[in-house]
N, C-alpha and C positions, 0 to 999 in steps of 0.2 A: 475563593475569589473567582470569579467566572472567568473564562478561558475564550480566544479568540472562535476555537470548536467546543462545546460542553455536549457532554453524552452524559443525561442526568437518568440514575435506576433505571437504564438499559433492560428489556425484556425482551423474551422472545418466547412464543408457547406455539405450538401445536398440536391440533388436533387428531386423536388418532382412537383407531377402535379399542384399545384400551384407555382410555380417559384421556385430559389433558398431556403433553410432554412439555416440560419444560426445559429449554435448552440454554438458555441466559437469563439469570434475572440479576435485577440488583447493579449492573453495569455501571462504575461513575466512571467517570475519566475525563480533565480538560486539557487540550493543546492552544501551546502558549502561539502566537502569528509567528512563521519559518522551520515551529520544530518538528522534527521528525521523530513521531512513536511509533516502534515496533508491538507486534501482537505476537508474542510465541507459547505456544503449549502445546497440548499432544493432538492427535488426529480426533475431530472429531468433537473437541472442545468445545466450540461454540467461535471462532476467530473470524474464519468468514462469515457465519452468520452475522456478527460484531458489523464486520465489515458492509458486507452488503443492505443491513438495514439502514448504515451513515450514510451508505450510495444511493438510498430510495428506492430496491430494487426489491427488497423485502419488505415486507409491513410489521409494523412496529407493535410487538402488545403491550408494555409499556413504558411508560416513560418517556425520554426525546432526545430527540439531537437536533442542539441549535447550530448552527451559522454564522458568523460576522451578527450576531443581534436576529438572527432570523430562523425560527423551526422551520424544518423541513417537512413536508411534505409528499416526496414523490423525488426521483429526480430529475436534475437538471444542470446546466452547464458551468456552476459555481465549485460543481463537486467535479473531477476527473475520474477517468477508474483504468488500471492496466490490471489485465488479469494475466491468467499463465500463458494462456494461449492466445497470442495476439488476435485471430478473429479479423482476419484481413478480408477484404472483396477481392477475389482473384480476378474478375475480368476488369479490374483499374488496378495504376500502378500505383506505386509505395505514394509519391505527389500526391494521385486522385484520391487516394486513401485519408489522407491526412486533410487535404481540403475538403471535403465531403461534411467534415464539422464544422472548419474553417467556416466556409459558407453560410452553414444555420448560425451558428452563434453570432458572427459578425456579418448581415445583411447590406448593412448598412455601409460597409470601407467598401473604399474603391477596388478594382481588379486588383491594381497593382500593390495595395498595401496588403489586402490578401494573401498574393504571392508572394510577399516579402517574408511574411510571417511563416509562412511551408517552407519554404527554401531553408531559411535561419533556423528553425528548426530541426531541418534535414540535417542539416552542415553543422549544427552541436550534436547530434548525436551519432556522426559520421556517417551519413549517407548523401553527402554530397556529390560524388560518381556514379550514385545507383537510382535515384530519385525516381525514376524513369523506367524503373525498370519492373515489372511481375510479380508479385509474391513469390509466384514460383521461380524464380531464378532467385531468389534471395535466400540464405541458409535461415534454418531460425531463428539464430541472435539478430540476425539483420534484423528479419520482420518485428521481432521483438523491439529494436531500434524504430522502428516505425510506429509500435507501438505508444511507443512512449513521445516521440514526436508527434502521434496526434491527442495525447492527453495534456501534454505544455499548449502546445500550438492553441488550443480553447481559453489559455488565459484562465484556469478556473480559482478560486480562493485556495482547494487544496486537493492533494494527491492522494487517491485512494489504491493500494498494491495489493494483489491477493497473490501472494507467491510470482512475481515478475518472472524471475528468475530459474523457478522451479524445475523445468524441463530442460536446462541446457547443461554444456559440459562446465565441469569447473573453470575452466581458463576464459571461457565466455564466458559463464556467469560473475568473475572477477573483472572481467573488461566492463562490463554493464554494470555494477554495483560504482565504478568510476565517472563511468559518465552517467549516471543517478544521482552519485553526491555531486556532482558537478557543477548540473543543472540547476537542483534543488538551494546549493547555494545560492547561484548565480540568480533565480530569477525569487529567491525567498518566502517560497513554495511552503506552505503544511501541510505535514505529506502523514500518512499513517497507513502499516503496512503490514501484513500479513507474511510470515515466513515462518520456516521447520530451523531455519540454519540458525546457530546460536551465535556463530564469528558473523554473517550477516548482519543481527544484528547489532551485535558489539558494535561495528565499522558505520553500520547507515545511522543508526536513532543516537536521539537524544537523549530520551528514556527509554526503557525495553519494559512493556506490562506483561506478565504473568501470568497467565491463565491457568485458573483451577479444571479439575475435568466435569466435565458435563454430567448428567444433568444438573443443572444451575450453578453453569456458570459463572464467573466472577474476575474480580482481580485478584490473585491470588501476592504477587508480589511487584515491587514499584522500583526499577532498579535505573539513578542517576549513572548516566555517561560523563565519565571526568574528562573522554578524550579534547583535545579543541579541534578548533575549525580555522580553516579546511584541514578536513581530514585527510591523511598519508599516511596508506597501508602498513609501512615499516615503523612511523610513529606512532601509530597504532599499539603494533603487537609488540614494539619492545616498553612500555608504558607497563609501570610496574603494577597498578593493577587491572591488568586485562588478564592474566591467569586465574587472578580471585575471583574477579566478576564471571566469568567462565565458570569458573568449579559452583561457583553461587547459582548459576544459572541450572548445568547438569544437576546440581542435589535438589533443583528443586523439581524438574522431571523426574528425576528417578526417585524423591518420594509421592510424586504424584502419581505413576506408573505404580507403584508398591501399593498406595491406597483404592486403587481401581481392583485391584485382584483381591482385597479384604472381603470379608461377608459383611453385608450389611447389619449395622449394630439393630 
């Protein structure tokens, strides 16, 4: 059944002086309009690459990714993308940051519904004191807040995450995974997401896909979230099976990890 995103035999090769590399092929995967799928396997896999050819940032060798009814091509403002490193302009503030997209995408709104849209953003992702203020006076979950305020702020169809989270301390990156599911309910967002952490994605997706190790890629397993929604951390983890899903999770790293070190048959 076609899916609101269809990633239909996903590839990816390149070129290199020993022959072809193939780094994903075979890729299928649909996301249903609102849900959040996680990408987790080992370093190296093929996840970002996944990732960044659904963002248009990589070129695609086979297969596709469609859109609301529409292949992509390249990208553009339907698609969002946070990556780990927010990637801020230091001489504008966290505001000028986020309007800077604001502007392209919406030519057309007035000043004031523009601003309307930066601020409301700001202020769900808790930057409403700081708006104004430098990347560099921000720590980096801020900026990382800002991040993410200018990939909602676009209004895009869906949320593309290459490890959001990746560089900060736990107790930040637990704050931010809150105001991620937050938002994402809130504005019913399809999001799909890159991450190492396995309780990450227990708590964000909907489903968590699998990844086998590279070279070629794939889905290696398809694992339903029974949690509900809105999600709450404590109903989360005491949900009798978030341990199993867990230990399902780990054995399936660690027999991927065990088949990486086999000799090739």
């Amino acid at each position: 059944m076609p899916g609101y995103i269809e990633l239909y035999n996903l590839g990816k090769t390149y070129e290199t002086p020993k022959g072809p590399a193939v780094i994903v092929e075979g890729f299928n995967l649909n996301l249903a309009k609102g849900e959040i799928v996680a990408l987790l396997g080992h370093s190296g896999c093929g996840k970002s690459t996944v990732l960044t050819m659904v963002a248009g940032l990589n070129s695609i060798s086979a297969g596709g990714v469609v859109v609301d009814g529409k292949e992509i091509s390249g990208p553009g403002p339907d698609r969002g993308v946070v990556f780990q490193s927010p990637c801020l302009l230091p001489w504008m503030t966290a505001y000028q940051n986020v309007m800077l997209g604001v502007e392209r995408v919406f030519p057309h709104a007035t000043k004031q519904e523009r601003s309307a849209t930066v601020e409301y953003y700001m202020e769900v992702v808790g930057l409403g004191d700081s708006m104004h203020k430098p990347p560099a006076e921000l720590s980096l979950g801020m900026q990382q807040r800002v991040g993410l305020a200018r990939a909602f702020a676009l209004s895009p169809k869906m949320l593309l995450l290459d490890e959001p989270f990746g560089m900060l301390d736990s107790l930040t990156r637990m704050e931010l995974q809150e105001v991620l599911v937050k938002i994402l309910e809130q504005d019913q967002k399809t999001a799909l997401m890159v991450t190492h952490d396995v309780d990450e994605a227990l708590f964000l997706a909907n489903r968590i896909v699998m990844m086998t190790n590279g070279p070629r890629a794939r889905v290696g397993d398809l694992i339903e979230s029974p949690f509900e929604k809105p999600r709450k951390r404590a109903e989360v983890l005491a949900h009798p099976e978030y341990y199993q899903l867990r230990e399902r999770m780990i054995s399936f790293l660690e027999d991927q990890e065990h088949a990486r070190h086999q000799p090739a048959a």
